[in-house]
ROVO-982616 format. One record per residue (C-alpha): residue in one letter; x, y, z. Coordinates in Angstrom, 2 decimals, m for minus. Layout:
BEGIN
 aa      px      py      pz
  a       X       Y       Z
...
***
This chain:
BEGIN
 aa      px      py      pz
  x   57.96   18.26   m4.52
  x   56.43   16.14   m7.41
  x   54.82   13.38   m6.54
  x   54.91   10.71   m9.73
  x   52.73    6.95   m9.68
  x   53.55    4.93  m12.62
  x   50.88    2.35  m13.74
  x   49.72   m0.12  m16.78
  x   52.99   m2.03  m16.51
  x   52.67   m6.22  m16.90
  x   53.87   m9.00  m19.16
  x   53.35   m8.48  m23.17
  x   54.64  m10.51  m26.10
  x   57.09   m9.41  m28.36
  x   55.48   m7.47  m31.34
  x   52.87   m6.18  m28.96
  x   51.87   m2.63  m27.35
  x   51.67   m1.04  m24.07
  x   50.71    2.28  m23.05
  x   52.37    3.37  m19.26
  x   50.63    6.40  m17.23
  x   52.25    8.72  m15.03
  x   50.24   10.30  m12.40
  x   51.55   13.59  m11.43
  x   50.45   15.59   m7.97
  x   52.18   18.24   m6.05
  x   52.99   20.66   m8.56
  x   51.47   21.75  m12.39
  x   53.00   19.64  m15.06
  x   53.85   23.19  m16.96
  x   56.42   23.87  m14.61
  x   58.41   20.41  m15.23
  x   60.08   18.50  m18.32
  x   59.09   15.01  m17.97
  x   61.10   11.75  m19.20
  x   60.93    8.28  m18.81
  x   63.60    6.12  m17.48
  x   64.69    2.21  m17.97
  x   66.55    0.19  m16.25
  x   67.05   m3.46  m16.98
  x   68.47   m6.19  m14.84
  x   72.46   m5.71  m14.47
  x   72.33   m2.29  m16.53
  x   72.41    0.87  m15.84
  x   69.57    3.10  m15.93
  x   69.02    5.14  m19.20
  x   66.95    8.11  m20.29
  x   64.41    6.70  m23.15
  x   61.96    9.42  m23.73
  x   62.52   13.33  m22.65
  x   59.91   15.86  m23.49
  x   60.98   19.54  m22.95
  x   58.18   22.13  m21.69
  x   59.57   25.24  m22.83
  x   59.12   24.28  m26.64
  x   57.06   20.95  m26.79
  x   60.14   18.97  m28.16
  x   60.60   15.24  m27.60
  x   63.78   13.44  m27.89
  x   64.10    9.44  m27.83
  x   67.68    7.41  m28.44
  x   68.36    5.36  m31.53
  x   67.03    1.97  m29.42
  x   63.28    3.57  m29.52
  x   62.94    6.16  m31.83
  x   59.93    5.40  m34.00
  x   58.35    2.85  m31.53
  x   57.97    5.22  m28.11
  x   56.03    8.00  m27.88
  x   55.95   10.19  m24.68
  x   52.77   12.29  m24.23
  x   51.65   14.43  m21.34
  x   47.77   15.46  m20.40
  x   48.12   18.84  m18.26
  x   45.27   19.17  m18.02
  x   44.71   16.04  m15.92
  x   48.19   16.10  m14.45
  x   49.58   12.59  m16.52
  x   52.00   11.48  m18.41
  x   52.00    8.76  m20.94
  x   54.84    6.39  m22.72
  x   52.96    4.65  m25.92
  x   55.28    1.62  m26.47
  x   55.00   m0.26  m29.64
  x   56.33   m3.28  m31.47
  x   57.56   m4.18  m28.21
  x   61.01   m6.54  m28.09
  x   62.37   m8.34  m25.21
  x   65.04   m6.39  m24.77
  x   62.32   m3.64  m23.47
  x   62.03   m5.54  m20.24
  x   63.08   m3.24  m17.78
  x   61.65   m1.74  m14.85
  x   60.44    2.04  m16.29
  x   60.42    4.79  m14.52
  x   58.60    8.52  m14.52
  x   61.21   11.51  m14.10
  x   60.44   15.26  m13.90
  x   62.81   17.95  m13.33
  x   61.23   21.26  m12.00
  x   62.33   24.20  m15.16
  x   63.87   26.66  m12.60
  x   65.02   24.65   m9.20
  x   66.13   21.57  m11.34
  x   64.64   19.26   m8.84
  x   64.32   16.13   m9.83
  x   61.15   13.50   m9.23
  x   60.96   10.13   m9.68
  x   58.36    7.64   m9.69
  x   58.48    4.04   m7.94
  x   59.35    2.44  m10.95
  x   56.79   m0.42  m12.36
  x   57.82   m3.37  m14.14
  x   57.34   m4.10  m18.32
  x   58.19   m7.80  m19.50
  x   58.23   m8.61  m22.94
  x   58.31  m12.53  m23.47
  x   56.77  m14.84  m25.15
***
């Protein structure tokens, strides 16, 4: 099973950046696609950032595109979320997801929190 810690969560004002790290153990990071998950306060939780192994393709949804970036080090077993021009509806506790290419497993990370206020 795939072990995922999120980190670099915290409070940031609106207009600003944040960079959250994923760190992966258990398994290679070639074997998984990776996402990252939100979920804010009385919604559900949604799928914000995918990125797909077998071809290096990323996919965000219209409320991100051009502001997240999702990165992964394999190297170093980590995954990254690059957050800009940050708004407060980005509060949301954000999670690390990977999904193993052939058993479909799914891992999740604790979750850490992101508030954007001013």
């Amino acid at each position: 099973q795939l072990q995922l810690v999120e980190s670099g969560g915290g409070l940031v004002q609106p207009g600003g950046s944040l960079r959250l790290s994923c760190a992966a153990s258990g398994f290679s990071l070639d074997y998984y696609d990776i996402a990252w998950y939100r979920q804010a306060p009385g919604k559900e939780r949604e799928g914000i950032a995918c990125f797909k192994s077998a071809d290096d393709t990323t996919y965000y949804p219209d409320s991100v595109k051009g502001r997240f970036t999702i990165s992964r080090d394999t190297a170093n077993q980590m995954i990254y979320l690059q957050m800009m021009n940050l708004k407060p509806e980005d509060t949301a506790v954000y999670y690390c997801h990977g999904r193993n290419l052939w058993s479909r497993v799914a891992s999740w990370g604790q979750g850490i929190q992101v508030t954007v206020s001013s």
